[in-house]
FIKEVEX-581616 format. One record per residue: x, y, z of N, C-alpha, C in turn. Coordinates in steps of 0.1 Angstrom, whole numbers, plus 5000, padded with zeros to 4 digits. Layout:
FIKEVEX-581616
<rec><n_east>X</n_east><n_north>Y</n_north><n_up>Z</n_up><ca_east>X</ca_east><ca_north>Y</ca_north><ca_up>Z</ca_up><c_east>X</c_east><c_north>Y</c_north><c_up>Z</c_up></rec>
...
//
This chain:
FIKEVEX-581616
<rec><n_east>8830</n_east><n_north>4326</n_north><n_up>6780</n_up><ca_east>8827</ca_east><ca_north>4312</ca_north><ca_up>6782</ca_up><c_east>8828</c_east><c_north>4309</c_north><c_up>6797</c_up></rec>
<rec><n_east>8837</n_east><n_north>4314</n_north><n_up>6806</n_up><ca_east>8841</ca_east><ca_north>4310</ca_north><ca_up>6817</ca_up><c_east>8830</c_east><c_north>4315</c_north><c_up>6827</c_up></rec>
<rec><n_east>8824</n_east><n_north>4326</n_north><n_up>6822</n_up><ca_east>8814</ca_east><ca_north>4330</ca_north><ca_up>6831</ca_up><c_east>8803</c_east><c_north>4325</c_north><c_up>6831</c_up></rec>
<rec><n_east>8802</n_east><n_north>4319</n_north><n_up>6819</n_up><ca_east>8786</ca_east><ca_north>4311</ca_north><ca_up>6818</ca_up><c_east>8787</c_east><c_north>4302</c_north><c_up>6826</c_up></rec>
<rec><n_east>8794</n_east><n_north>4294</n_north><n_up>6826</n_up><ca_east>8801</ca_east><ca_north>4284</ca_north><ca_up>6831</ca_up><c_east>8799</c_east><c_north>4285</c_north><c_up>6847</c_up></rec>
<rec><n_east>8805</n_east><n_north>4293</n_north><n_up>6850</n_up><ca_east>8805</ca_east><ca_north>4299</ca_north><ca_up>6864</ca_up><c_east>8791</c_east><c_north>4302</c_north><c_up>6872</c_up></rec>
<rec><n_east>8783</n_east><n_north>4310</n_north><n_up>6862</n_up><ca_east>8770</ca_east><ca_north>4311</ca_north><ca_up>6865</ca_up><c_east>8759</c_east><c_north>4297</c_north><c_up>6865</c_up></rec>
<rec><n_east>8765</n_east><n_north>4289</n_north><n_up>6857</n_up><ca_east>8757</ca_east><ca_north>4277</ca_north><ca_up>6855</ca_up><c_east>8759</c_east><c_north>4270</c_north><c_up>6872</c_up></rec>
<rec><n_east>8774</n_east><n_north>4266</n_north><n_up>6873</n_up><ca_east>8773</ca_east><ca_north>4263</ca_north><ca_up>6884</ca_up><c_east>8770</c_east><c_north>4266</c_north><c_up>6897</c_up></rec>
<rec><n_east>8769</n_east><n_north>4276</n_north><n_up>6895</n_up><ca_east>8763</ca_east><ca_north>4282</ca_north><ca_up>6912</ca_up><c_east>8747</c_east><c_north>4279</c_north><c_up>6911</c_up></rec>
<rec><n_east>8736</n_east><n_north>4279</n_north><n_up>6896</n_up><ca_east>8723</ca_east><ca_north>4275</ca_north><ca_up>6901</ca_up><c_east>8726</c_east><c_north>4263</c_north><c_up>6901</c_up></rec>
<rec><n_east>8735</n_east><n_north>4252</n_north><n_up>6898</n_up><ca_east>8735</ca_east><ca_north>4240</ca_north><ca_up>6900</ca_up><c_east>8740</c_east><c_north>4235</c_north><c_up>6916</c_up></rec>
<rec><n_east>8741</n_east><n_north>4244</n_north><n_up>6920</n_up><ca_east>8749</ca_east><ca_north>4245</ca_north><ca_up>6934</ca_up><c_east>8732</c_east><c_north>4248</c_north><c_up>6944</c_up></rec>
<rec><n_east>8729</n_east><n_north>4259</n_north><n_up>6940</n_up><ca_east>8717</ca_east><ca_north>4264</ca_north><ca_up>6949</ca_up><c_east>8707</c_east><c_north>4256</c_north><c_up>6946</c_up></rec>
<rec><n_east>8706</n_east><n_north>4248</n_north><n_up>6930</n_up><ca_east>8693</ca_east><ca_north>4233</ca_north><ca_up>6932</ca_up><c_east>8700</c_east><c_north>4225</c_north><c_up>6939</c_up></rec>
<rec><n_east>8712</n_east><n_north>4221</n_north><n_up>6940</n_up><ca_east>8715</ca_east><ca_north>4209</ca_north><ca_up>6950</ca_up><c_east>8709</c_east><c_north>4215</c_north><c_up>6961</c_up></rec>
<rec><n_east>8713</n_east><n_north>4226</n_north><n_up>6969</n_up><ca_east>8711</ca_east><ca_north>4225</ca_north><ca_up>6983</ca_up><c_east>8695</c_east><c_north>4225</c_north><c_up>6981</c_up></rec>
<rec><n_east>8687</n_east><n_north>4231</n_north><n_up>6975</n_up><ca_east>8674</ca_east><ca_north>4232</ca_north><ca_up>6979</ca_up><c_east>8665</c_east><c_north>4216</c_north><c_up>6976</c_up></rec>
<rec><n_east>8673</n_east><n_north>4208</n_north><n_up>6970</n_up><ca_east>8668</ca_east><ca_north>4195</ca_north><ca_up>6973</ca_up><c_east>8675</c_east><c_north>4186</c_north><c_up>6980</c_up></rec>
<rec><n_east>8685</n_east><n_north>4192</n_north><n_up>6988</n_up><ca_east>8691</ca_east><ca_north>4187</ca_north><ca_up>6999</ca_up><c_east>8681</c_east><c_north>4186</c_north><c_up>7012</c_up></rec>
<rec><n_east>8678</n_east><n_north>4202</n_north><n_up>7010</n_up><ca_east>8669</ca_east><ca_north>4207</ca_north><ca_up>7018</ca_up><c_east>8659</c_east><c_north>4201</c_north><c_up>7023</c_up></rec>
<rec><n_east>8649</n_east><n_north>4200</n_north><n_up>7014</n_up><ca_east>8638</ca_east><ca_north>4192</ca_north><ca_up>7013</ca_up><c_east>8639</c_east><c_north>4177</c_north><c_up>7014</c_up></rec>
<rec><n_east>8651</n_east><n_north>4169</n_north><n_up>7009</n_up><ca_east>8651</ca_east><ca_north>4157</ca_north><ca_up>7013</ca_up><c_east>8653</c_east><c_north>4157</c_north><c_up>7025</c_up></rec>
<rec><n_east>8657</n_east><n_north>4163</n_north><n_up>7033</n_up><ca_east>8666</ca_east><ca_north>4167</ca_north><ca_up>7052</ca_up><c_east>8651</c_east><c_north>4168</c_north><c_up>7055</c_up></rec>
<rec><n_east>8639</n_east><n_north>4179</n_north><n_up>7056</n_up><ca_east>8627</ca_east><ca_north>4180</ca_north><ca_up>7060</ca_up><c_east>8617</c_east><c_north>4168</c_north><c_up>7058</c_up></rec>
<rec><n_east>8622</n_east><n_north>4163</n_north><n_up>7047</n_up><ca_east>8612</ca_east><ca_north>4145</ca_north><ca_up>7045</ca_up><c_east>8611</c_east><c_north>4141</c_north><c_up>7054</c_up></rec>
<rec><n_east>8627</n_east><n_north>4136</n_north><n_up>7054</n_up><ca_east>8636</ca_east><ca_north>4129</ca_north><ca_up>7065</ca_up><c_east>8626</c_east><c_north>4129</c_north><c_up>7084</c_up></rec>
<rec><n_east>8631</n_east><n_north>4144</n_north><n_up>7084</n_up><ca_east>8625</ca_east><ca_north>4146</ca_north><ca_up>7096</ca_up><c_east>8609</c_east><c_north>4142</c_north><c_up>7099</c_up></rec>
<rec><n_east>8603</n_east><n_north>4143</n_north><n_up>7090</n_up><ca_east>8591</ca_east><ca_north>4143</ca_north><ca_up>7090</ca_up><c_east>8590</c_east><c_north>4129</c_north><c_up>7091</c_up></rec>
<rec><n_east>8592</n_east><n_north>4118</n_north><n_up>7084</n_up><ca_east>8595</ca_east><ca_north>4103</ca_north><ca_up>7091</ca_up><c_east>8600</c_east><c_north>4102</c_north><c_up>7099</c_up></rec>
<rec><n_east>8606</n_east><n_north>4105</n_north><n_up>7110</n_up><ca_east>8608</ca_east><ca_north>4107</ca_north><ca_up>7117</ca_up><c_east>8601</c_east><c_north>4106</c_north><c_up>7138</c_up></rec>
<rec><n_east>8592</n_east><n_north>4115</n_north><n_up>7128</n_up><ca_east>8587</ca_east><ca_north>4125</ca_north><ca_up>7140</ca_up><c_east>8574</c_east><c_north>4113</c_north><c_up>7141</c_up></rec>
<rec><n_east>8575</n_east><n_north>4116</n_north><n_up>7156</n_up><ca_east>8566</ca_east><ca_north>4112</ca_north><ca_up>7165</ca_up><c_east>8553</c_east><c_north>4117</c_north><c_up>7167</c_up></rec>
<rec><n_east>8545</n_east><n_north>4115</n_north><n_up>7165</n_up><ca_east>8533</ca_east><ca_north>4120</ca_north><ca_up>7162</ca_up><c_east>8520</c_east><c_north>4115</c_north><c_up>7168</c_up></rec>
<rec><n_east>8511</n_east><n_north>4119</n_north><n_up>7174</n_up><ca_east>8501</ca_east><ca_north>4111</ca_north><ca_up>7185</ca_up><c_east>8493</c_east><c_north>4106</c_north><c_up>7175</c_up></rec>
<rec><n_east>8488</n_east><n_north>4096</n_north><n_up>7180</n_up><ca_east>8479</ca_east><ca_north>4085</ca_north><ca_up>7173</ca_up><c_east>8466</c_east><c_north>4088</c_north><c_up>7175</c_up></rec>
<rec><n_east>8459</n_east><n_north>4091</n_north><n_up>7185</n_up><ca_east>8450</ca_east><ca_north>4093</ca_north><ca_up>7187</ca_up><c_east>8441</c_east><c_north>4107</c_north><c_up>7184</c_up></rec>
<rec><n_east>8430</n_east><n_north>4107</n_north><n_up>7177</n_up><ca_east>8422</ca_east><ca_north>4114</ca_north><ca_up>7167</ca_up><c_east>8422</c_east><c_north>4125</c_north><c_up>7178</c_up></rec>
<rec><n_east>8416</n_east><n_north>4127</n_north><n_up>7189</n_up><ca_east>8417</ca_east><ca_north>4138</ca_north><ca_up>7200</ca_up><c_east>8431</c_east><c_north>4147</c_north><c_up>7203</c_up></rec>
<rec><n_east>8445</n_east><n_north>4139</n_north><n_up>7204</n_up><ca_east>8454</ca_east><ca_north>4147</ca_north><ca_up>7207</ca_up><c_east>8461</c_east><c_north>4154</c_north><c_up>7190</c_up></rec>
<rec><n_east>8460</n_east><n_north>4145</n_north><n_up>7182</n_up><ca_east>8458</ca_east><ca_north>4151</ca_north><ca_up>7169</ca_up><c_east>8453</c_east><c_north>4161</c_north><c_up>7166</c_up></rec>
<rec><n_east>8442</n_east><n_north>4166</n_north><n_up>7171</n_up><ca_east>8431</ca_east><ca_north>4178</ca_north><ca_up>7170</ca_up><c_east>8437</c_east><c_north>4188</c_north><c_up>7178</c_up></rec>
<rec><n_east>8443</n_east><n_north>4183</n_north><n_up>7192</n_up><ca_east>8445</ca_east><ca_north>4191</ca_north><ca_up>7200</ca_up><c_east>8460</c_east><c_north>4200</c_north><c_up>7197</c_up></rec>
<rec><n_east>8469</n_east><n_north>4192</n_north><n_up>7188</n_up><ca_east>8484</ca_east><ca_north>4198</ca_north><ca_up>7187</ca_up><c_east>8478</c_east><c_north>4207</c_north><c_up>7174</c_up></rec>
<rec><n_east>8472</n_east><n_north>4202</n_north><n_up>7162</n_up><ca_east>8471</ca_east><ca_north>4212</ca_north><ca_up>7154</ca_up><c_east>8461</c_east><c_north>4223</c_north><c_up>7162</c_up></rec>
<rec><n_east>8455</n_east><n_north>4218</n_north><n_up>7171</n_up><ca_east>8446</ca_east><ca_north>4236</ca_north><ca_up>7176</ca_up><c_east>8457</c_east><c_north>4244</c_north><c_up>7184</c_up></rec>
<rec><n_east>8467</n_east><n_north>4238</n_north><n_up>7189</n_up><ca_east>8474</ca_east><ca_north>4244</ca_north><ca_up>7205</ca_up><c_east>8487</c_east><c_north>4252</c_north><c_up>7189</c_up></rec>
<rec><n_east>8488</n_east><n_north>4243</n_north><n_up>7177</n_up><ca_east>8495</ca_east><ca_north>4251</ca_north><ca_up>7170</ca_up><c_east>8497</c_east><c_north>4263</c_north><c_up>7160</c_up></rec>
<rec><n_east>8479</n_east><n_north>4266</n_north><n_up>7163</n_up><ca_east>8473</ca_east><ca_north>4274</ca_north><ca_up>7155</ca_up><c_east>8469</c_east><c_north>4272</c_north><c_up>7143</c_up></rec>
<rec><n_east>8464</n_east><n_north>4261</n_north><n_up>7137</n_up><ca_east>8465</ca_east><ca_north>4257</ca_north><ca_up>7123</ca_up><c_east>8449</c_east><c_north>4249</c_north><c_up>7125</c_up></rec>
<rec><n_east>8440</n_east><n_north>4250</n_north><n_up>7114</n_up><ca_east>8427</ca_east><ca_north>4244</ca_north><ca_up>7116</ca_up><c_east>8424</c_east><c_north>4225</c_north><c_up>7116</c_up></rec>
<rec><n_east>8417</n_east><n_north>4225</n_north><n_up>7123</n_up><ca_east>8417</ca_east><ca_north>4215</ca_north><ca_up>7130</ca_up><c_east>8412</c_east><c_north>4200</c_north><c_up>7123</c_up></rec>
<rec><n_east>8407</n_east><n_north>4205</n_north><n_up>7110</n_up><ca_east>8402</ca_east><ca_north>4195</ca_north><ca_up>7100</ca_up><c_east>8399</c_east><c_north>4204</c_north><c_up>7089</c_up></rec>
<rec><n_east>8409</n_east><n_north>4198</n_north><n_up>7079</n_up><ca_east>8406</ca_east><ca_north>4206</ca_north><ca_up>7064</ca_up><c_east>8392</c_east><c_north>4199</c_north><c_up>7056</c_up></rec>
<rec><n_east>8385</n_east><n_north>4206</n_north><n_up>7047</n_up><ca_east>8375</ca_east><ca_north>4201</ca_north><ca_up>7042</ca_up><c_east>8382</c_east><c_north>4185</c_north><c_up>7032</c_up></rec>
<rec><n_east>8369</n_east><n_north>4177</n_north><n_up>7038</n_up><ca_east>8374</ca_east><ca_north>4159</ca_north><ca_up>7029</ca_up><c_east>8390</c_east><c_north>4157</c_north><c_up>7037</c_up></rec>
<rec><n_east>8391</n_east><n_north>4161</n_north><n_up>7046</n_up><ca_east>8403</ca_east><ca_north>4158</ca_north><ca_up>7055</ca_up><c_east>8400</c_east><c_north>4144</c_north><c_up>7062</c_up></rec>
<rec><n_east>8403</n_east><n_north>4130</n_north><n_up>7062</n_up><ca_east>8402</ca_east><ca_north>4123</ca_north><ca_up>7070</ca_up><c_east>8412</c_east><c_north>4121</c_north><c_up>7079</c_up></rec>
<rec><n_east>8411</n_east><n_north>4110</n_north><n_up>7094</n_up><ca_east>8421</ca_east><ca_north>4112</ca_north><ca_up>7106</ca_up><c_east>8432</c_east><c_north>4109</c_north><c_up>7102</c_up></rec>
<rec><n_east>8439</n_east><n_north>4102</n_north><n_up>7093</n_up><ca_east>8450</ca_east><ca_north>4096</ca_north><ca_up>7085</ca_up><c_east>8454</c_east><c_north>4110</c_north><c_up>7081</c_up></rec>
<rec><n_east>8451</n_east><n_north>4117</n_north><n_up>7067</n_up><ca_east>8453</ca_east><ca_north>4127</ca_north><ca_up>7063</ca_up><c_east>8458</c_east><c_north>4140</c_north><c_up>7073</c_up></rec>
<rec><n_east>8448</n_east><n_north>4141</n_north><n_up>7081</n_up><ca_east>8448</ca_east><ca_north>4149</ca_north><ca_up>7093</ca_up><c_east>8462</c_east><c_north>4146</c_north><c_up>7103</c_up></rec>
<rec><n_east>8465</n_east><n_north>4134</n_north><n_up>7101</n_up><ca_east>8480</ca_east><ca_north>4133</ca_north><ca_up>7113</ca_up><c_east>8492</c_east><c_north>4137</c_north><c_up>7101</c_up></rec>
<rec><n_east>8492</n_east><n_north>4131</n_north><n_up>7092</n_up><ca_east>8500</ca_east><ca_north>4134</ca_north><ca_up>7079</ca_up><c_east>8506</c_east><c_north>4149</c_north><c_up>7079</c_up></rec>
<rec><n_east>8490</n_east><n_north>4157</n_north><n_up>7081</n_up><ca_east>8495</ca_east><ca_north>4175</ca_north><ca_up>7082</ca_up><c_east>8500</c_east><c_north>4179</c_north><c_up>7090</c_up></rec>
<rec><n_east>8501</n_east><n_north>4172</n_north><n_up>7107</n_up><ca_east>8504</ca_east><ca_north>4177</ca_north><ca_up>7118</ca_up><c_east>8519</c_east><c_north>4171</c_north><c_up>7115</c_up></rec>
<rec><n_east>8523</n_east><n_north>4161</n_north><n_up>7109</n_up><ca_east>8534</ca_east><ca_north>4150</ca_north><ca_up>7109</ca_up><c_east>8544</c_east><c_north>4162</c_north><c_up>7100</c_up></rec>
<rec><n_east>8541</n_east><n_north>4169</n_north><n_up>7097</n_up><ca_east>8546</ca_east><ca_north>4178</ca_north><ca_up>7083</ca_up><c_east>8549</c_east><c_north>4189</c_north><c_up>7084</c_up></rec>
<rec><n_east>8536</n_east><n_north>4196</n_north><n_up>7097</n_up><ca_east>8535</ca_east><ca_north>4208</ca_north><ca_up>7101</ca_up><c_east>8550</c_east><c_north>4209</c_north><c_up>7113</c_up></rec>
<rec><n_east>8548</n_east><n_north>4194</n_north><n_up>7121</n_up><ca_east>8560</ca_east><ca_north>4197</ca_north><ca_up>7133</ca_up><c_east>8575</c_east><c_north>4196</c_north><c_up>7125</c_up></rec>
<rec><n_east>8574</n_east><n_north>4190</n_north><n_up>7113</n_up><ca_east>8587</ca_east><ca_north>4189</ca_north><ca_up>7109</ca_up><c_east>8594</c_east><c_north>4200</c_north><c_up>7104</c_up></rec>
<rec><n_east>8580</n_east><n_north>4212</n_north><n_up>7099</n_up><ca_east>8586</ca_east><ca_north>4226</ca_north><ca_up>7096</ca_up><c_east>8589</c_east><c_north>4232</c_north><c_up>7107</c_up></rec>
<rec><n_east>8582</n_east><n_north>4234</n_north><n_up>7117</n_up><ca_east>8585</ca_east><ca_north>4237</ca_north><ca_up>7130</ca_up><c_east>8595</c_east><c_north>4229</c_north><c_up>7138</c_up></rec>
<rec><n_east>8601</n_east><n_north>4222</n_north><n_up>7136</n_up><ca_east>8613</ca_east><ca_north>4217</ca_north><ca_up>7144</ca_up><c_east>8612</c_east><c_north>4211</c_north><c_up>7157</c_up></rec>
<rec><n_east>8595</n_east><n_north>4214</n_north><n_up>7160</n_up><ca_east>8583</ca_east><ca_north>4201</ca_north><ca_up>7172</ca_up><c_east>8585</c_east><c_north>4190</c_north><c_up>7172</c_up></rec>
<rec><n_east>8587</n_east><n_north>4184</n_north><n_up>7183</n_up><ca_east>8589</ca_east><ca_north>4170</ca_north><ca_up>7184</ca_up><c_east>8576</c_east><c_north>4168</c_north><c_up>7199</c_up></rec>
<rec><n_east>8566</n_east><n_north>4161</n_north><n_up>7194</n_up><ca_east>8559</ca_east><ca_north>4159</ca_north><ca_up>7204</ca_up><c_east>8556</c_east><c_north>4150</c_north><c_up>7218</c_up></rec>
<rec><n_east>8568</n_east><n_north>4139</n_north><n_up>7216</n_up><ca_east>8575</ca_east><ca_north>4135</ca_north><ca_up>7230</ca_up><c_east>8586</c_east><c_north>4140</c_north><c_up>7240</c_up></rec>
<rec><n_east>8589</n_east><n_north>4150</n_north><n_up>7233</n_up><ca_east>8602</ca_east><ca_north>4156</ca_north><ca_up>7241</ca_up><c_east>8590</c_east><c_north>4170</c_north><c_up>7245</c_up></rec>
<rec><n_east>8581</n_east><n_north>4172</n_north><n_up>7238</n_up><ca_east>8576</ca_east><ca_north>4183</ca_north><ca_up>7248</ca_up><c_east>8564</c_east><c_north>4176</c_north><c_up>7255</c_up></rec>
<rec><n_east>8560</n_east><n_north>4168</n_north><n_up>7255</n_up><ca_east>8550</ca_east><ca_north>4156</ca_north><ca_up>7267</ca_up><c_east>8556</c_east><c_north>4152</c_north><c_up>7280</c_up></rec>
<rec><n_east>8573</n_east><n_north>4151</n_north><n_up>7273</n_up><ca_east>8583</ca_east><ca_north>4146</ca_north><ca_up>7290</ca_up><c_east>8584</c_east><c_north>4158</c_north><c_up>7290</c_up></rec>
<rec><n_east>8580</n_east><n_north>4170</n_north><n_up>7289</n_up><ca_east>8585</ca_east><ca_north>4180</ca_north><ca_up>7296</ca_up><c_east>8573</c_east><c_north>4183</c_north><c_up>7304</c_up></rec>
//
């Protein structure tokens, strides 16, 4: 009994953190600073290696993935512009 128990709690332990996780990366991702402009848009997902316009991708959509992309990456795109 004690071991089920035991075992229960630890995946109840490892889903907390992994939707801790992901609520932390949301977070960031509102966060993040992100260029407005359709051109520099284009330009951080090219300079990031990631394609530049997904198919039925509009420019809304398109900042959304870069907004998502820097938040996995840990990018912050005004602290590397003042640099």
């Amino acid at each position: 009994g004690t071991f089920e128990l035991r075992g229960a709690a630890v995946g109840d332990v490892e889903r907390h953190e992994a939707l801790l996780e992901e609520f932390e990366r949301r977070a960031r991702a509102r966060a993040q600073a992100v260029p407005t402009a359709v051109a520099d848009v284009k330009a951080r997902l090219r300079a990031m290696g990631h394609p530049v316009t997904l198919f039925g991708e509009d420019p809304a959509d398109r900042r959304d993935r870069l907004r998502k992309l820097m938040a996995e990456s840990g990018e912050d795109a005004l602290a590397e512009a003042a640099a």
